[in-house]
FIKOLZA-1660 file (N, C-alpha, C; in steps of 0.1 Angstrom, whole numbers, plus 5000, padded with zeros to 4 digits):
% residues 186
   i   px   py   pz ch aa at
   1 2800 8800 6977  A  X  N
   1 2798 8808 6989  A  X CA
   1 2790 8821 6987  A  X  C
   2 2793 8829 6975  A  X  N
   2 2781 8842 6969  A  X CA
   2 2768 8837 6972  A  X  C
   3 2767 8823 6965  A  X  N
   3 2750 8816 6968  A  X CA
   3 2745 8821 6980  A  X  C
   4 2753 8817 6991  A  X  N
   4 2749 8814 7007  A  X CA
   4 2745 8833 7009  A  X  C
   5 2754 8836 7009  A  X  N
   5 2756 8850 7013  A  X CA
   5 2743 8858 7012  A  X  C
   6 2743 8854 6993  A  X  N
   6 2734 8867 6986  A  X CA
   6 2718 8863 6993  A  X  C
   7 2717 8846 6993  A  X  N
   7 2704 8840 6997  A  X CA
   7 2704 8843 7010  A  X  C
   8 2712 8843 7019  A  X  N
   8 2708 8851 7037  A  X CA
   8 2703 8866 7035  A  X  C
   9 2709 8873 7029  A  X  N
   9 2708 8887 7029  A  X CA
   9 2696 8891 7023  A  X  C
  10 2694 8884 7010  A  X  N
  10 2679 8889 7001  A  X CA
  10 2666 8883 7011  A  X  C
  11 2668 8874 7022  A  X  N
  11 2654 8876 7032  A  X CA
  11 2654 8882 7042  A  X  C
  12 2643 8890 7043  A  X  N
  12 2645 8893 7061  A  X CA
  12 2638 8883 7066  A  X  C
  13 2631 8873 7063  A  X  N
  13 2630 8860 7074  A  X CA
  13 2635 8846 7070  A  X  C
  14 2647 8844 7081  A  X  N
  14 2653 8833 7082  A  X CA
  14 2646 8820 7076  A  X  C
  15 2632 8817 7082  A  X  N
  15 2625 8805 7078  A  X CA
  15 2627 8806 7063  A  X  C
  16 2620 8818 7059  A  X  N
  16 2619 8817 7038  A  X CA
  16 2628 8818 7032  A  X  C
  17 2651 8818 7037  A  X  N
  17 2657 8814 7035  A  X CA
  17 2659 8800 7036  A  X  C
  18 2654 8794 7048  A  X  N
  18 2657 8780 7052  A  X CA
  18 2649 8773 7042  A  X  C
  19 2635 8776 7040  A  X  N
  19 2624 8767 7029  A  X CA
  19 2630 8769 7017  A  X  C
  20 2638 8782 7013  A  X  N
  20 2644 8782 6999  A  X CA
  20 2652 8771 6995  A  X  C
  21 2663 8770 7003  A  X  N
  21 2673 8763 7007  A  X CA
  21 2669 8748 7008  A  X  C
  22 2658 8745 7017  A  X  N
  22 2652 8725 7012  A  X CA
  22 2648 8729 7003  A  X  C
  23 2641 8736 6997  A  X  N
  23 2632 8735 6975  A  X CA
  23 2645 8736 6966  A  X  C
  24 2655 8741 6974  A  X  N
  24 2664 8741 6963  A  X CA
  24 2667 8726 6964  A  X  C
  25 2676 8720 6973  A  X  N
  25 2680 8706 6972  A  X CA
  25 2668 8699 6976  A  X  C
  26 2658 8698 6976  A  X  N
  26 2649 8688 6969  A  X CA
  26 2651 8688 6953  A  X  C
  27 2652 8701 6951  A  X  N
  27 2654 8701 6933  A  X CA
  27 2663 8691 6928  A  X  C
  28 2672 8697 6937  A  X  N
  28 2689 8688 6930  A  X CA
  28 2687 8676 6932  A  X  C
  29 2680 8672 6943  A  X  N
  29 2676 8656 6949  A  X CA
  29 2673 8649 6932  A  X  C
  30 2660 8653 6929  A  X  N
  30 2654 8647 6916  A  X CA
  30 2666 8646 6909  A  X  C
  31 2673 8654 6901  A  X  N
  31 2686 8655 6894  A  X CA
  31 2691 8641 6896  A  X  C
  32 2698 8641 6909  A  X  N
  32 2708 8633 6917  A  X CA
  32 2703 8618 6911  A  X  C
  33 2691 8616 6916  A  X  N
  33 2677 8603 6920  A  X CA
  33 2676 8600 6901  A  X  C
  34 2674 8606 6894  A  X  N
  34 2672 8603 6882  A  X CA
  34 2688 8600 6876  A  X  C
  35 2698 8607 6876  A  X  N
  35 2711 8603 6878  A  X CA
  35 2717 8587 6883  A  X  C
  36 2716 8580 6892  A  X  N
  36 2714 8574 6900  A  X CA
  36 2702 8561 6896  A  X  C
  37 2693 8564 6896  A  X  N
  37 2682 8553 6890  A  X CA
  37 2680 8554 6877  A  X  C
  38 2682 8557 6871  A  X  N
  38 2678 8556 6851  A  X CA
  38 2692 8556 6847  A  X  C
  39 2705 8568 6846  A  X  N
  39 2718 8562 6842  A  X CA
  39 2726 8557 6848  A  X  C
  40 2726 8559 6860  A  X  N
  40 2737 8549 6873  A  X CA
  40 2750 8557 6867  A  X  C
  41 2745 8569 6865  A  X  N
  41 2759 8573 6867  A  X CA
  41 2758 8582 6884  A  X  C
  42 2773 8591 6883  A  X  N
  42 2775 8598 6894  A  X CA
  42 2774 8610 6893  A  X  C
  43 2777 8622 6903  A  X  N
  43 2773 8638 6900  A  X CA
  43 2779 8642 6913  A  X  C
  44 2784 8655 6910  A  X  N
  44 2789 8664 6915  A  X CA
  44 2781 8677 6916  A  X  C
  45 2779 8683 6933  A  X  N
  45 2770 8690 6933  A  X CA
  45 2776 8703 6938  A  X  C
  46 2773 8716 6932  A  X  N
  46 2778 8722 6942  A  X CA
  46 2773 8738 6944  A  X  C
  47 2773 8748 6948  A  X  N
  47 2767 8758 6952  A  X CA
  47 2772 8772 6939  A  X  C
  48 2762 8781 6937  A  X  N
  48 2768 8790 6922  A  X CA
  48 2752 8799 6927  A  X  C
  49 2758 8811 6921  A  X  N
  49 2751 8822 6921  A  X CA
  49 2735 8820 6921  A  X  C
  50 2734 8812 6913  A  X  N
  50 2719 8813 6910  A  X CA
  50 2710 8798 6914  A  X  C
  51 2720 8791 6925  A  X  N
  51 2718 8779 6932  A  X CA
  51 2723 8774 6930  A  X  C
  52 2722 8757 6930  A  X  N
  52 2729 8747 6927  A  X CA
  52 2736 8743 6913  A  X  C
  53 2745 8734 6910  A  X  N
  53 2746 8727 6893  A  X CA
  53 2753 8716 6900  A  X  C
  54 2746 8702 6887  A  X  N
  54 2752 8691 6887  A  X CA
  54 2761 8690 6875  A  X  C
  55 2770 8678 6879  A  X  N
  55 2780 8678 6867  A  X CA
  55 2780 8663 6869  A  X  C
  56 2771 8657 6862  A  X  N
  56 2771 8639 6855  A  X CA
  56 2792 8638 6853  A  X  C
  57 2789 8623 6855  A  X  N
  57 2807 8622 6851  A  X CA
  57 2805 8611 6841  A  X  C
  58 2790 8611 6836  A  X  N
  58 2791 8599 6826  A  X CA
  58 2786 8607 6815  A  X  C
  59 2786 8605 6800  A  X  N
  59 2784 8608 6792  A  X CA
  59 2764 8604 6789  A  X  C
  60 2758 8612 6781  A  X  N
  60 2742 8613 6781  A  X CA
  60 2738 8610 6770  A  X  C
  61 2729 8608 6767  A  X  N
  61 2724 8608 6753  A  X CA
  61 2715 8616 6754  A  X  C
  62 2708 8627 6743  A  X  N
  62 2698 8636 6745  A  X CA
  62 2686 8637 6752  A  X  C
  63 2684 8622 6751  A  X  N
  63 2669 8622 6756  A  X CA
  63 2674 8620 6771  A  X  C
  64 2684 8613 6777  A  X  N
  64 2686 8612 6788  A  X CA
  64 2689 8627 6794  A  X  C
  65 2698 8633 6789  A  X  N
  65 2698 8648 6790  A  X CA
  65 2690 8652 6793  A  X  C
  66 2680 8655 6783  A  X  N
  66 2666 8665 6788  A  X CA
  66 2660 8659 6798  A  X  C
  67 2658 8644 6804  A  X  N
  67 2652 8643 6813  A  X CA
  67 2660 8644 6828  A  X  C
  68 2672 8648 6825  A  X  N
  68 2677 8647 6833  A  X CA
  68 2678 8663 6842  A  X  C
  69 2675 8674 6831  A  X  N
  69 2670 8686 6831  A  X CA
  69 2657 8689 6838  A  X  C
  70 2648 8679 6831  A  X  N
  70 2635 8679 6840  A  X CA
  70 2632 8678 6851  A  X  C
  71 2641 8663 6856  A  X  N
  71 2641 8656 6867  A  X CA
  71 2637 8666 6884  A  X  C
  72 2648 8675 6877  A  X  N
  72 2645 8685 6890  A  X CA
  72 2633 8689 6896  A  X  C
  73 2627 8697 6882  A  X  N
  73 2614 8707 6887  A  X CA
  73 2602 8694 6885  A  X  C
  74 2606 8685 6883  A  X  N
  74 2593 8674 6882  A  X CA
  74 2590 8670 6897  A  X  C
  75 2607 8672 6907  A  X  N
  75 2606 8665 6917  A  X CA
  75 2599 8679 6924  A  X  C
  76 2600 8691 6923  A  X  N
  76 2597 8703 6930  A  X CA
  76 2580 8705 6932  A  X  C
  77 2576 8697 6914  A  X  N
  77 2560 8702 6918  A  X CA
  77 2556 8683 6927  A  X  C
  78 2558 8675 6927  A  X  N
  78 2560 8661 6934  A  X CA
  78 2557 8669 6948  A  X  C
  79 2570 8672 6953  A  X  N
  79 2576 8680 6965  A  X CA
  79 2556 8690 6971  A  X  C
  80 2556 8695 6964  A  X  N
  80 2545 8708 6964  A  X CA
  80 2531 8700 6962  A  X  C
  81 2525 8691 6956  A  X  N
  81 2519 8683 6958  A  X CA
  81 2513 8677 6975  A  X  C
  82 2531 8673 6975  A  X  N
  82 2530 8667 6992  A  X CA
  82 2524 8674 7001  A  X  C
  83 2531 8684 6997  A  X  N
  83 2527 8697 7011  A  X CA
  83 2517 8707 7008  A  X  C
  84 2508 8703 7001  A  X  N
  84 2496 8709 7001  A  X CA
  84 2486 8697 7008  A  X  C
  85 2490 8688 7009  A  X  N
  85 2479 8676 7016  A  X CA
  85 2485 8686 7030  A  X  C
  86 2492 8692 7038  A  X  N
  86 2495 8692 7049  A  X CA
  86 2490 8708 7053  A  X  C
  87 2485 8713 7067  A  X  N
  87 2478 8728 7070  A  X CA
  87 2493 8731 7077  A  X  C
  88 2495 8749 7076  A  X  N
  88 2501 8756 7082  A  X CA
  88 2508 8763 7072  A  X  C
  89 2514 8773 7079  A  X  N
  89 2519 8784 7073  A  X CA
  89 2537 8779 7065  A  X  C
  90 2543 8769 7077  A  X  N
  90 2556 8761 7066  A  X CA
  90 2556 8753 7058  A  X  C
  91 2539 8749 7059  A  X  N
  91 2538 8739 7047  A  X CA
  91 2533 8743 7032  A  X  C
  92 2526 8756 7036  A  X  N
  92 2519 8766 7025  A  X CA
  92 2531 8772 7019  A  X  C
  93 2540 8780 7027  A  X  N
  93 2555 8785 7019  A  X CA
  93 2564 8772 7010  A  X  C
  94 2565 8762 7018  A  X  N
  94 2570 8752 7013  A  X CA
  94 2563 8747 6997  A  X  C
  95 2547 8746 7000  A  X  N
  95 2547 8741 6986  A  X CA
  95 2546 8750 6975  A  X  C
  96 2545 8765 6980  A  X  N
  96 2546 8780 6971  A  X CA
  96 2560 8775 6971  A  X  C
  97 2576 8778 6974  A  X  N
  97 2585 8776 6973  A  X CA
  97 2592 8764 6963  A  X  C
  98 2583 8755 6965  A  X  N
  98 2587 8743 6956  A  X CA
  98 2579 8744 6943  A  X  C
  99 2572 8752 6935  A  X  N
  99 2564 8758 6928  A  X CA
  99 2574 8769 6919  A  X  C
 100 2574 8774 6926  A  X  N
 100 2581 8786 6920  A  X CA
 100 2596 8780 6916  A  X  C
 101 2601 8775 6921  A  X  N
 101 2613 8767 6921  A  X CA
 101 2614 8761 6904  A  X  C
 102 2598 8749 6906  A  X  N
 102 2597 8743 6895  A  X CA
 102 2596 8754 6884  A  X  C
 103 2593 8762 6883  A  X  N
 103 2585 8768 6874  A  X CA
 103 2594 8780 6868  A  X  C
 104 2605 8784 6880  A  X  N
 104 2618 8794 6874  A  X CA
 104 2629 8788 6866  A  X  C
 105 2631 8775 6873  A  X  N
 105 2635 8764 6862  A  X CA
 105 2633 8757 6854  A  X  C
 106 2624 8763 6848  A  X  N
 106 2621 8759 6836  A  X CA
 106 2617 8769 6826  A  X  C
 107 2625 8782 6831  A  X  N
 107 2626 8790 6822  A  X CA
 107 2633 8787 6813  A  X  C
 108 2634 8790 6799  A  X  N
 108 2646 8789 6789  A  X CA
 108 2652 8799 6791  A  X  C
 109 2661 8798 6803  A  X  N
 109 2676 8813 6803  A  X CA
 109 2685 8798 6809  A  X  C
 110 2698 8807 6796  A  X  N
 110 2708 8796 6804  A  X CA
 110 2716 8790 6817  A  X  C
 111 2717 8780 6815  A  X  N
 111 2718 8779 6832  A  X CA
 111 2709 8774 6838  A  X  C
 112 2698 8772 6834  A  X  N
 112 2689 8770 6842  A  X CA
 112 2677 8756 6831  A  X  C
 113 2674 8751 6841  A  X  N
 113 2669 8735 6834  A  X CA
 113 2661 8733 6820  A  X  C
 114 2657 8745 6819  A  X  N
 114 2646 8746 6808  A  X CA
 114 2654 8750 6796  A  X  C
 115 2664 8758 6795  A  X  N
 115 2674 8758 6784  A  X CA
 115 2677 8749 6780  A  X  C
 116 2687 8740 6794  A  X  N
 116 2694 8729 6791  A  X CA
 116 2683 8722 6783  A  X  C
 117 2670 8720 6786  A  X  N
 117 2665 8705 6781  A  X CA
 117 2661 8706 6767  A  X  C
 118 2655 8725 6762  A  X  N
 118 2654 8726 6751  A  X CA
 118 2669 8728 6744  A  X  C
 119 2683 8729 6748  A  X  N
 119 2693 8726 6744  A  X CA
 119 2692 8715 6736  A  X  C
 120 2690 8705 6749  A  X  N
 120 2693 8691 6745  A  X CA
 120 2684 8684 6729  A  X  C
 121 2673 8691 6730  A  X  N
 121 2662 8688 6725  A  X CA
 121 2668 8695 6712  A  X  C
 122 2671 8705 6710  A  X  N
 122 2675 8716 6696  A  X CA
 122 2692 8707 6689  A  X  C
 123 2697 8704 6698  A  X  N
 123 2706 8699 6695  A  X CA
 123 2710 8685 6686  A  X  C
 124 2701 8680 6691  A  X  N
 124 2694 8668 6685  A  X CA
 124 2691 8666 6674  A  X  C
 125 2678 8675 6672  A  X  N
 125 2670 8680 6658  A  X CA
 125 2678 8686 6647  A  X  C
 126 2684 8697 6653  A  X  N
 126 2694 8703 6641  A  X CA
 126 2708 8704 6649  A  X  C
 127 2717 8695 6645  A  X  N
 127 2733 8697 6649  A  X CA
 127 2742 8707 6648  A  X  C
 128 2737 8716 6634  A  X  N
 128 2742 8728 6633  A  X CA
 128 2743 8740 6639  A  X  C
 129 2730 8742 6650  A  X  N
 129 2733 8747 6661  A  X CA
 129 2723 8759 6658  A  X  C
 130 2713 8763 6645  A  X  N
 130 2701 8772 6646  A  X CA
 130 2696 8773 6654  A  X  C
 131 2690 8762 6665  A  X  N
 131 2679 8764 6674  A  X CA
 131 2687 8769 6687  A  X  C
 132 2700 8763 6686  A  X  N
 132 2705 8769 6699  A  X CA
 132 2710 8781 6699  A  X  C
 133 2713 8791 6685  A  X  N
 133 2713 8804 6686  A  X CA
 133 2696 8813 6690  A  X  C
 134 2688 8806 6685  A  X  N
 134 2677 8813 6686  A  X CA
 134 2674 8810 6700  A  X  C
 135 2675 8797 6707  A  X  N
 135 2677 8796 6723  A  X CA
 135 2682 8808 6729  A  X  C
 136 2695 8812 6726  A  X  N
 136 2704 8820 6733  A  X CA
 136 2694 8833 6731  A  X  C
 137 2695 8838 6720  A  X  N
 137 2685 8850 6717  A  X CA
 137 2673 8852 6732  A  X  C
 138 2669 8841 6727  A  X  N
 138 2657 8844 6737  A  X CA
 138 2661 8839 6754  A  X  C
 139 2670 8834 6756  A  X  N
 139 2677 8835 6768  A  X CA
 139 2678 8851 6776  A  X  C
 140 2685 8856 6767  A  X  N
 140 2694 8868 6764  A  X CA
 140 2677 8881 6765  A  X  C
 141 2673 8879 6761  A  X  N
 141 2659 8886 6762  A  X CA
 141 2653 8882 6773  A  X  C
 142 2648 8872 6783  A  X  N
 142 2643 8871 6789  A  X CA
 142 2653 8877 6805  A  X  C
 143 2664 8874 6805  A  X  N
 143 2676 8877 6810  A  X CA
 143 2672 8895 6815  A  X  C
 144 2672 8899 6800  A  X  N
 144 2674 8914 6799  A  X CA
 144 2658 8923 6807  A  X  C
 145 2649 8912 6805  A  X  N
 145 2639 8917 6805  A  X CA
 145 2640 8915 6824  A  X  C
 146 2643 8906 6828  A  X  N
 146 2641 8908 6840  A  X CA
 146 2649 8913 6851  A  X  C
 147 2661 8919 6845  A  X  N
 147 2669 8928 6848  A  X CA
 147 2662 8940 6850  A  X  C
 148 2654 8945 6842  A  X  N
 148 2646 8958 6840  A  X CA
 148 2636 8958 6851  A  X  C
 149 2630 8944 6852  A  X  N
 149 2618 8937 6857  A  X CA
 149 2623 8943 6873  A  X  C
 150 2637 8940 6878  A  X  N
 150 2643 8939 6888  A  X CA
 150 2646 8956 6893  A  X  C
 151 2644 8962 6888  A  X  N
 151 2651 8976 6885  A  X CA
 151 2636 8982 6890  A  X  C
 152 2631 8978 6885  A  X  N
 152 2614 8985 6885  A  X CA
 152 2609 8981 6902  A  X  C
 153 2613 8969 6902  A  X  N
 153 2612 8966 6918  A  X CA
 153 2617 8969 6931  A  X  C
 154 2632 8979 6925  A  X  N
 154 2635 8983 6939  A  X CA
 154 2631 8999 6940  A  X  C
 155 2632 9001 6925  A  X  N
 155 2625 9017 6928  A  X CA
 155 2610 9015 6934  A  X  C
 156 2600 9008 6927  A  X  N
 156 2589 9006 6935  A  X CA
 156 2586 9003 6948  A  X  C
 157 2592 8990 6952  A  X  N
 157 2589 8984 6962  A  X CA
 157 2604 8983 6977  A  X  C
 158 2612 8990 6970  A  X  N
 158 2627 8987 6976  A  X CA
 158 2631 8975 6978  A  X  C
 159 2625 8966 6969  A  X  N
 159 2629 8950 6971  A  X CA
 159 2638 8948 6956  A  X  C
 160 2644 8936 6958  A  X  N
 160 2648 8927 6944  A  X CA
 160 2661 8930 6944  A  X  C
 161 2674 8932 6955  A  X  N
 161 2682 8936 6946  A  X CA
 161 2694 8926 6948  A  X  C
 162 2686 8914 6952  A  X  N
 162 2693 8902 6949  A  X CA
 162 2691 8897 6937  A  X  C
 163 2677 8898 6933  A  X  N
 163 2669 8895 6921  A  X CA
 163 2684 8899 6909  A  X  C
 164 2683 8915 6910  A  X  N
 164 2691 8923 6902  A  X CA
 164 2702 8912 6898  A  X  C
 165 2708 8911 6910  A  X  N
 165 2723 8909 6908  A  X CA
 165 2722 8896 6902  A  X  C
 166 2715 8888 6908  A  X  N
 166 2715 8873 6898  A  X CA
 166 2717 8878 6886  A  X  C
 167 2707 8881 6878  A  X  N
 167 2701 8887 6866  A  X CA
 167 2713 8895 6859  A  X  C
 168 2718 8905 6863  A  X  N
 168 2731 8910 6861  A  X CA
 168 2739 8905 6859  A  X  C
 169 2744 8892 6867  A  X  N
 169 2759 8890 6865  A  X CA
 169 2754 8878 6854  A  X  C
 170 2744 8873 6851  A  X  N
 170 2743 8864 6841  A  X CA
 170 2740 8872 6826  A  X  C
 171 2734 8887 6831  A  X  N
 171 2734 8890 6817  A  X CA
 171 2752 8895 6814  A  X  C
 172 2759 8898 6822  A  X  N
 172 2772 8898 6823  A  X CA
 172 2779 8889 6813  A  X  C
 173 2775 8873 6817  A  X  N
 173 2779 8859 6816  A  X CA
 173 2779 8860 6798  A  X  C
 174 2767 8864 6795  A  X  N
 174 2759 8864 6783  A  X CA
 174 2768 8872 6770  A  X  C
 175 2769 8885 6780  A  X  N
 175 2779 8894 6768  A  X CA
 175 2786 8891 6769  A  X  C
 176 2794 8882 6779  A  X  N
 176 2807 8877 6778  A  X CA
 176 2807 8868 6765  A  X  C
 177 2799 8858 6765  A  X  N
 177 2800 8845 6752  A  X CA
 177 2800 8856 6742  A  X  C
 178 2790 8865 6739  A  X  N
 178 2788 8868 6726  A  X CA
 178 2802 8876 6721  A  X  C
 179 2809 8880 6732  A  X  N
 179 2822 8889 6725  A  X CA
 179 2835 8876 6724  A  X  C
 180 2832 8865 6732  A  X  N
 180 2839 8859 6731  A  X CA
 180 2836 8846 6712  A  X  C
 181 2827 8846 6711  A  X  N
 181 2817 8839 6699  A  X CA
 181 2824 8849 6687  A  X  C
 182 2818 8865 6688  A  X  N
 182 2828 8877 6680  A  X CA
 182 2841 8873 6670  A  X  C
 183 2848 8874 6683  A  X  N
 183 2862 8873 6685  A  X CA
 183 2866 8861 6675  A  X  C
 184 2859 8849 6681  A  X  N
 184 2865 8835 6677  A  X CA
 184 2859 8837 6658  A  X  C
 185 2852 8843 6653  A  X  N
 185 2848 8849 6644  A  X CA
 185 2855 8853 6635  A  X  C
 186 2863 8867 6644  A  X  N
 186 2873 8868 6633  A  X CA
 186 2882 8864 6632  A  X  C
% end
């Protein structure tokens, strides 16, 4: 329900909430569709801060994993493709929207598809779990960086402070594991 809320309020125009909102579940679509047609398994979809997450109820093998990480933003530039053959101003937002979509998801910050698939990918390679600290690292930095990024934008522009909060409560999320990682430590 935060999803809905924070995503009505961060537009002043309804349409570039409503286009957010199909680029997001077209996203999840590819997810679902790759889900569905390659492992026949099932998924559970449901609404979180920083948009959607699926939760497979069948077990993955890595490489299905990562593609199943991809699947999203593959369907988003697909999606953006389409609607550049089409003229007007909802079809121009739409395929900017489905772009951007692809392309923020597939940042390596956790949570978000481009982690998971270089997760899946790191996890694979070395079991021990190096790549996925140095993952986190650079999560944790890109995270941090666009928090600042966010900060710069409302003193500038009086915009972003949706941006912020995303960004915030995941770098939140983040110091959470590391004191919880800490702890289990000592």
């Amino acid at each position: 329900m935060l999803f809905w809320i924070t995503l009505i309020l961060g537009f002043e125009e309804p349409s570039v909430a409503f286009l957010t909102i199909l680029s997001a579940l077209i996203h999840e679509f590819g997810h679902i569709a790759y889900l569905k047609l390659r492992v026949r398994g099932e998924a559970k979809l449901r609404g979180v801060l920083s948009g959607f997450r699926i939760a497979p109820s069948t077990q993955l093998t890595y490489a299905e994993e990562a593609m199943l990480y991809l699947s999203g933003p593959l369907t988003n530039i697909c999606a953006a493709l389409l609607c550049s053959l089409f003229q007007g101003e909802w079809a121009s937002l739409l395929c900017a929207l489905n772009v951007a979509t692809a392309v923020s998801n597939l940042l390596p910050i956790e949570g978000y598809d481009g982690y998971g698939a270089l997760r899946s990918l790191a996890e694979k390679r070395n079991p021990v779990g190096i790549g996925t600290r140095v993952l986190d690292a650079i999560s944790s930095a890109i995270i941090f960086s666009f928090c600042i990024l966010s900060i710069y934008f409302i003193d500038r522009f009086g915009e972003g402070y949706w941006i912020f909060a995303v960004f915030f409560v995941s770098m939140l999320k983040q110091l959470d594991k590391w004191l919880k990682n800490a702890k289990s430590l000592n």
